[in-house]
Structure formats: C-alpha cells, structure tokens
Wavefront OBJ file of the C-alpha trace (Angstrom):
o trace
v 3.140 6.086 -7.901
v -0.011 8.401 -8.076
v -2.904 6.352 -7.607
v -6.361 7.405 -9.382
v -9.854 6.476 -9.096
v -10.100 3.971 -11.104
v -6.605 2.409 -9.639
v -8.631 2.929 -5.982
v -11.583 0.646 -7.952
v -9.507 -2.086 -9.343
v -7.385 -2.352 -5.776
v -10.455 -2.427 -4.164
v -12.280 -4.876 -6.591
v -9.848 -7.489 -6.315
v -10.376 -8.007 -2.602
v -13.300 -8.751 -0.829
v -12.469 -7.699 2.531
v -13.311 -4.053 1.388
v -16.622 -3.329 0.361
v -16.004 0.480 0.130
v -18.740 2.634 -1.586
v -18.676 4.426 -4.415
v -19.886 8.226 -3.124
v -16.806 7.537 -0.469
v -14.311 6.456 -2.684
v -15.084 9.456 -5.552
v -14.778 11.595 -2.791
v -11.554 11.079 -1.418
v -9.502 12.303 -4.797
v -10.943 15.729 -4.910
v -8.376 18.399 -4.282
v -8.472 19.491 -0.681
v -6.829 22.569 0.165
v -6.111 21.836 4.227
v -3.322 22.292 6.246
v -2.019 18.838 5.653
v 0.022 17.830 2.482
v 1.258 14.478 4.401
v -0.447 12.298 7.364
v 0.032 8.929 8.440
v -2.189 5.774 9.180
v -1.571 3.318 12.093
v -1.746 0.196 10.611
v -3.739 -1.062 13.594
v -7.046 0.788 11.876
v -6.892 -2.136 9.405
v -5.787 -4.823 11.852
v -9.106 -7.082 10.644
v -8.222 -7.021 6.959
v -4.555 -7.570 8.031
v -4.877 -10.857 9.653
v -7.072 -12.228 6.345
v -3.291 -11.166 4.887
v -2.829 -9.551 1.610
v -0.730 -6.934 3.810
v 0.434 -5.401 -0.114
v -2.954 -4.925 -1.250
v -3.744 -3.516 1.869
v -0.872 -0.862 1.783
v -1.711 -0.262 -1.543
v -5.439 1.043 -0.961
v -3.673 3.447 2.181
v -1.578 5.113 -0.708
v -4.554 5.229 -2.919
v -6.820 7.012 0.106
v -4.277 9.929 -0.088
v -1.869 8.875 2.861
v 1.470 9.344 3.052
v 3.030 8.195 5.891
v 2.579 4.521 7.661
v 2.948 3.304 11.025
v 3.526 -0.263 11.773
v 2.487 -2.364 14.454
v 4.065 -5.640 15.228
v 1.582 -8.229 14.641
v 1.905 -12.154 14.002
v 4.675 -11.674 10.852
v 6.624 -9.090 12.806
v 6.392 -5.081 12.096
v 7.065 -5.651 8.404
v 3.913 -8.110 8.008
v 6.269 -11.018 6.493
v 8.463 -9.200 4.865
v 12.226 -8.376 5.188
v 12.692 -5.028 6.300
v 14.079 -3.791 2.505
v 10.894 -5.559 0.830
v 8.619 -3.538 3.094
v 10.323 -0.344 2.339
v 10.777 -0.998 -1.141
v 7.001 -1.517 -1.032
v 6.268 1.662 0.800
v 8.595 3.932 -1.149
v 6.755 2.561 -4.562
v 3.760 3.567 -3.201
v 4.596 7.208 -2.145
v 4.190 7.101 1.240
v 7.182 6.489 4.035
v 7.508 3.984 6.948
v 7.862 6.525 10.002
v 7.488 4.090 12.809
v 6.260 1.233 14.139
v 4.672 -0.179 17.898
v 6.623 -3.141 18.911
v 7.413 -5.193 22.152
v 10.115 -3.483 23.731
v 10.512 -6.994 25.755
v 11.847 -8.956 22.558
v 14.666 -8.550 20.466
v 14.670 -4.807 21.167
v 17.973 -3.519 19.701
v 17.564 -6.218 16.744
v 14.124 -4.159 16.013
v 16.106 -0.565 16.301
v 18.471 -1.832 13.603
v 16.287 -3.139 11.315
v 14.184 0.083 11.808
v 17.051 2.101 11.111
v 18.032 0.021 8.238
v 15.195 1.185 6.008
v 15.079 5.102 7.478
v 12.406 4.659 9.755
v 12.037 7.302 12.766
v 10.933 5.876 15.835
v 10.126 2.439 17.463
v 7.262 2.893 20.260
v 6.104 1.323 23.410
v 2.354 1.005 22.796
v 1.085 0.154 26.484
v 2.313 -0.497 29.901
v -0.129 -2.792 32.079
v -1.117 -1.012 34.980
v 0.613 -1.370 37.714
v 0.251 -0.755 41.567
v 3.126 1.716 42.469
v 4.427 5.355 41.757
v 8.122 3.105 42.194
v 6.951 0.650 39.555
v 5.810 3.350 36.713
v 9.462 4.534 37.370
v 11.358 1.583 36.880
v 9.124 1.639 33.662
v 10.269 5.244 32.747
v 14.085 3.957 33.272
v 13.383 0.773 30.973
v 12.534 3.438 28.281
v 15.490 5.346 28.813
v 17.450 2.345 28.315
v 15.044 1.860 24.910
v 16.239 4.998 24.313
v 19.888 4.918 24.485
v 19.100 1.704 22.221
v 17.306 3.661 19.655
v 19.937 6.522 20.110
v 23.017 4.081 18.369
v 20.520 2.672 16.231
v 19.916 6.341 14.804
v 16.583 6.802 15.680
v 13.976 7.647 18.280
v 12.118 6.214 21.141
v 8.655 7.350 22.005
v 5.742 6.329 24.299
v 2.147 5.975 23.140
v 0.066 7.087 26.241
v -3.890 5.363 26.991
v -6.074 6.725 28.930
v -5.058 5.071 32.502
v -1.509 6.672 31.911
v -3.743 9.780 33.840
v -4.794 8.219 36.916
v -2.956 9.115 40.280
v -1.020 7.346 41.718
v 0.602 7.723 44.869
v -0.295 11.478 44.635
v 0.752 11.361 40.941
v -0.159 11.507 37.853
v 1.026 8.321 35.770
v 1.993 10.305 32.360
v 3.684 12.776 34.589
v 5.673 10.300 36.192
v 6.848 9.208 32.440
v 7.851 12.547 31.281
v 9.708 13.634 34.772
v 11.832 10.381 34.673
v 13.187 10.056 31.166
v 15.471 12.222 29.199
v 14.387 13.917 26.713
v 17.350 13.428 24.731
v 16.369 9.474 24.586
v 12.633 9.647 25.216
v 9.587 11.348 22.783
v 5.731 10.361 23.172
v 3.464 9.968 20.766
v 0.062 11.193 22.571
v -2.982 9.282 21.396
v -5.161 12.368 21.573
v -8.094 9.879 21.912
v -7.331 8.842 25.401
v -6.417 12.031 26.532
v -10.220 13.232 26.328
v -11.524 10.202 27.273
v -9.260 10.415 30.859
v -11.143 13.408 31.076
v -7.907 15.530 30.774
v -6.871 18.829 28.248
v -4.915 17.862 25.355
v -3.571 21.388 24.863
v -2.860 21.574 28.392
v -0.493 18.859 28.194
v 0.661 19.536 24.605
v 2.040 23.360 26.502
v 2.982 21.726 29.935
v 5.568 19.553 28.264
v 6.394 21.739 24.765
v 8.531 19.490 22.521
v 8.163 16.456 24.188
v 5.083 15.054 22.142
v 6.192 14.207 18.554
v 3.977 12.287 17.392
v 0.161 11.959 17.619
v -2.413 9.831 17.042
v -6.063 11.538 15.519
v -9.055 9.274 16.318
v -12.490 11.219 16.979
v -14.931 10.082 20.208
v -18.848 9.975 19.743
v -20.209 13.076 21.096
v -22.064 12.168 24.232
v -20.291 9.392 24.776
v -19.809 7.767 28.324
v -18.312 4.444 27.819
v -14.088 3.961 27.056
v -14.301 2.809 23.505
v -16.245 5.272 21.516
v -14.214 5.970 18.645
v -16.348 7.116 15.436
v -14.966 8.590 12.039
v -13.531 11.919 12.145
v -14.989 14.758 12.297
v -18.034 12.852 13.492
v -17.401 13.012 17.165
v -16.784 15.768 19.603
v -12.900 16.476 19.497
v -11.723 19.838 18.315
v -8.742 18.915 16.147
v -8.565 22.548 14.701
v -7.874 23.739 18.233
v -5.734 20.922 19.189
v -3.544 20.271 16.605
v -2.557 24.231 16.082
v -1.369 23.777 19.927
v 0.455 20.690 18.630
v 2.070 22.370 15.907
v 3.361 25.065 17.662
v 4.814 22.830 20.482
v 6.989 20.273 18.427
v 4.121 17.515 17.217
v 6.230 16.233 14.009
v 3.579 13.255 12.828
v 0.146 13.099 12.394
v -1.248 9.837 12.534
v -4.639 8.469 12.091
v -5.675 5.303 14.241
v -9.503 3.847 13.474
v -10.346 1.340 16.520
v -14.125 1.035 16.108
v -16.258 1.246 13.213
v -20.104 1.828 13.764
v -21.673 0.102 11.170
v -18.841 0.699 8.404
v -15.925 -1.084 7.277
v -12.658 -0.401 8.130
v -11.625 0.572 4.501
v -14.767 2.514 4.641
v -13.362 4.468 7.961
v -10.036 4.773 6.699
v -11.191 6.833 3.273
v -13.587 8.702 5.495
v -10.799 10.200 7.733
v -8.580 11.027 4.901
v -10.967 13.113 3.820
v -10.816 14.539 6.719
v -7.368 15.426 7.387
v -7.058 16.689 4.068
v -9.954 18.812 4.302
v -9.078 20.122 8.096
v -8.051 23.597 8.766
v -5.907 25.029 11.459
l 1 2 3 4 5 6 7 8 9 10 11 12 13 14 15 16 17 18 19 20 21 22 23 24 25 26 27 28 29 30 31 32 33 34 35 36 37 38 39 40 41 42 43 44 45 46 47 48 49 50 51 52 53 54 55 56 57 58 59 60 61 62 63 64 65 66 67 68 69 70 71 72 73 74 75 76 77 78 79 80 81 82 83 84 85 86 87 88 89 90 91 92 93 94 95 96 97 98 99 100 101 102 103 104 105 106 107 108 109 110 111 112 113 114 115 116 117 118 119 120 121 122 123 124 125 126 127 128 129 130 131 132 133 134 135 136 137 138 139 140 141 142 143 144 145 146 147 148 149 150 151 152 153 154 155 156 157 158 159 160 161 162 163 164 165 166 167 168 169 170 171 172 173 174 175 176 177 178 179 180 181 182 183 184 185 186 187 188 189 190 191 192 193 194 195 196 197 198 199 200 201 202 203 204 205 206 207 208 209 210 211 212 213 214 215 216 217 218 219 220 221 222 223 224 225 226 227 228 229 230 231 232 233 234 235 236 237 238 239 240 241 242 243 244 245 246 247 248 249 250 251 252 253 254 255 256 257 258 259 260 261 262 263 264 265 266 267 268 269 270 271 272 273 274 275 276 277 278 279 280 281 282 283 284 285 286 287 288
C-alpha cells in the first residue's frame, strides 16, 4: 500500500494524539536519494500514543512516514499490541513494511514467544535490559541464560540478540560488562543489537566496538544525543545532536549491521509523531 500525502493527512486527522505539522508532514514524501531504501522504527518511540491504543492507526502513520521495517516491544497486549500474531502480520505486510523483531521478557513464556515470532517470519526476539548486577560471575550466568535463549530461538528458526544500555560499559571486576556478553555466548546462538545511543553516552567508540567484534552487531538502534549534553537522557531528533551516523554506520555496514532501527525516547518540545517524521527524513536523506 503506498501511502500519499493526503493519506498521511486523513490518518493523521482522525486521531488526536498526533498533532503533526504541515511543513513536517509535506516534507517527508519528497524523494530522497540516501543510502537507505528500508529502515525500521522501534515501536517504543511511540510508546505514549500506544497506550491511548489505536495500535492500527498508529502503524499505519509509520508506513505513511516512509518506514519499512517495525520492531515490537512487548507492552500490556503482548508484542503484537492485542492482536494474534497472523492479524499483526497481516497488518504489517498491508502496509509495506515487515515485522523484523521484537523486545520481550526473556523470563516469560520464552519459547512460546520464539514460535509465534517465527510463525509470522519475524527475525529476532531481543533481551532489552539486564538490571545491574554486582558480579563479573553474575553478568555470566546472564550471558549463559542467553545462550540458552539462543538455542531456543535457534529451533524456533530465528535469532537471539542483546540490546546493550549504557551501564553494559562499566567495569566490573576488571571487566568490561558488554565484553563479558560477547566473550561468553556463541555466536552461532547470540547477535546484539547495539543501541548506538548508549554507546556515546558511556563515553565509549561505537566504531571501535562495531571492528572489535565484526559480525557480531546485527542490528542497531539510531537515536541522536543533544550536543553538549551532560546528563543520561538527552536524546533529540536526528541529525540534531552530535552523533556522526555517516561515520558510524559505514563502519556498521562493513562489519555485518543487517537492521537499522530508529528509537525516539525524548521529545523536546515536539510530539512523538512529530519526532518520528522528523527522523525519517533523516535516514532517508543520510549519506554514507
């Protein structure tokens, strides 16, 4: 289904959780000539609208922005938002876009989860956090827990994959918590999806790690940090902030990264409809 302007309008007039401007909207549907033909949106970005429901709607305006791919999170309604898992793909597929993965508890109902996720073609199921802990010992009981996801995912016919934050880069016991993680799975069970995000905000080199562990990152998540910034949470639109996605995602390219994924957590004065038009016209715009 090829969504146009005026499609983008109507969506957006019939809800009013949006609120999206004109100049924003207009823009979005202009031809970009980037690198990207397909990128994918965390469904997290919209978590606010999602819990007023109209989850259909809602996927509706992603496909209209220009996105392709989705990534689920599991929320109240599970990762399908109250759906059976062949009514959310159904959905998805009529809207042009494809259900790559989804965040979930790995703690509940795990290899129910891998075959549903299966069951409609989906890629991966990911850990989004582990609470910090106390213990190099504990982080690796952690790493074997996603093996065992892993071996899970593996029958299902699909992937398993870690989604790093930024204390996944403090040291402990001498060191380094993501390092731990990738030294103590295998990677023929375990990806990661690195939240670029938190990599710069733990003060640490996304291409450095990208190179250090080539092929072992296959997914990413693209969120921008206010330039100056000090504090943890400073997300801001793309290309607003002071992350060099050119650079990075080149370096990602060349070492594996498979899905690009754009994640919104705060807004600054805009919408999160707003955001989420914004940074599609970003990624189809960017250059690498």
């Amino acid at each position: 289904m090829n969504y146009k302007r005026r499609d983008f309008l109507k969506l957006a007039g019939g809800l009013a959780i949006t609120g999206l401007a004109g100049k924003e909207i207009l823009s979005s549907f202009k031809n970009e000539e980037g690198n990207f033909k397909k990128f994918g949106l965390q469904l997290y970005t919209l978590r606010d609208d999602l819990k007023k429901g109209h989850p259909r709607e809602i996927l509706k305006l992603i496909a209209a922005a220009g996105y392709k791919q989705i990534e689920s999170y599991e929320g109240p309604d599970g990762i399908f938002w109250g759906m059976s898992p062949f009514e959310f793909k159904s959905l998805v597929d009529e809207l042009g876009m494809k259900a790559i993965s989804s965040h979930c508890d790995i703690n509940k109902n795990f290899e129910e989860k891998a075959e549903q996720a299966s069951s409609i073609g989906m890629k991966y199921l990911i850990c989004p956090s582990i609470d910090t802990q106390k213990s190099a010992d504990e982080y690796k009981k952690f790493a074997e827990q996603f093996n065992k996801c892993g071996s899970i995912c593996k029958k299902a016919g699909i992937r398993f994959a870690y989604h790093n934050h930024d204390h996944d880069f403090k040291i402990i016991d001498g060191q380094v918590v993501q390092d731990i993680y990738m030294e103590n799975t295998d990677p023929a069970l375990v990806d990661f999806e690195m939240d670029i995000y938190w990599v710069v905000t733990a003060q640490n080199d996304p291409v450095e790690w990208l190179k250090k562990y080539s092929n072992r990152f296959r997914l990413c998540h693209i969120k921008d940090r206010t330039k100056g910034a000090t504090e943890r949470d400073a997300s801001c639109i793309l290309g607003e902030g002071s992350i060099d996605y050119s650079k990075i995602l080149k370096v990602a390219k060349e070492n594996g990264m498979k899905y690009y994924i754009v994640e919104q957590e705060l807004y600054n004065k805009t919408t999160p409809l707003k955001a989420m038009v914004a940074d599609a016209r970003y990624m189809k715009n960017l250059r690498f």
